[in-house]
N, C-alpha and C positions, 0 to 999 in steps of 0.2 A: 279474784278467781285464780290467779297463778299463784298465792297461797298454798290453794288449796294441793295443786299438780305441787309443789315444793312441796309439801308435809308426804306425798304419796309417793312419791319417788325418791325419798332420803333426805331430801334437801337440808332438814331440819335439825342436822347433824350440831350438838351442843359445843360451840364456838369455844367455849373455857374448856372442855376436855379438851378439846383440838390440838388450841394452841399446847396445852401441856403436852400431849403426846407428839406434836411437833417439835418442841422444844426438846423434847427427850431422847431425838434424831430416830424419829419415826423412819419407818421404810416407806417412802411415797410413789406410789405409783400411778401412772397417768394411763386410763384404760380407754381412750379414745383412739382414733385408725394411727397410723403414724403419719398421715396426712396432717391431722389435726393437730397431732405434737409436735410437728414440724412448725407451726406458724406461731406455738408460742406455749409453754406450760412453767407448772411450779419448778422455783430451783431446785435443781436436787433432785428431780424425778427420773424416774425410769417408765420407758413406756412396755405397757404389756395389754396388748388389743383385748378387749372383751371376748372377742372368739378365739383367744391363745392364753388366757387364763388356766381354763383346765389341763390344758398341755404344757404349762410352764410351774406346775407347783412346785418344784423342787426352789425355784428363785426367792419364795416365800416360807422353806423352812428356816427356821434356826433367829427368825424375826421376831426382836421382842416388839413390836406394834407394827400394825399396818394401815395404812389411810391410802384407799384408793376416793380415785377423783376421774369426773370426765368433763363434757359441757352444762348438764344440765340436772346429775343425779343420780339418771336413772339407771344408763349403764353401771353406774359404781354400787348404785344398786344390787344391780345382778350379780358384779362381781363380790362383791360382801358376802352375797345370799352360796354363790358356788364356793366360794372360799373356805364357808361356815358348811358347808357340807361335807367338806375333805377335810375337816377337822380343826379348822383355825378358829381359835378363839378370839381372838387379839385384835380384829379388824374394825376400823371404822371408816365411814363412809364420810368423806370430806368435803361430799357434794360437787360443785365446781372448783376448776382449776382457779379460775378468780379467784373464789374464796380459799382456797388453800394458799394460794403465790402472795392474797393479803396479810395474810397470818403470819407466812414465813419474812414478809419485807417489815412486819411492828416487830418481832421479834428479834 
């Protein structure tokens, strides 16, 4: 069953692009409250709350990739989905912070 809420809310984000675009000093962004960033995220991230995305686009020009990430998806979801509205191409959805902080510590 939590499969399926994973494939619905981004989860399913292709692990081998990831890591490449990680590796390629992706611009990571951690889109959960600053509460939540506080207790622990990928290295290297910058936190930008889901409801301060569209007010913060400028932090996201001039980015060759983007991997936002939060707890479970789905905000990074959203934020992929506003991002891709104001014109970024470049974005991927990295799911959770887990799996982004896993990716960046094999690398």
């Amino acid at each position: 069953m939590f499969g399926i809420f994973k494939n619905l809310f981004g989860g399913s984000t292709d692990n081998e692009e990831l890591k490449q675009v990680i590796s390629d000093g992706a611009f990571l962004v951690d889109v959960r409250t600053p509460g939540e960033f506080t207790t622990g995220s990928a290295k290297g991230a910058v936190n930008i709350p889901l409801d301060k995305v569209s007010g913060q686009l400028e932090k996201f020009k001039g980015k060759n990739k983007i991997v936002v990430f939060c707890r479970s998806g789905n905000r990074s979801s959203q934020a992929k989905s506003i991002l891709e509205q104001n014109g970024f191409k470049n974005v991927l959805n990295g799911g959770t912070w887990e799996n982004v902080n896993k990716i960046i510590k094999e690398n």
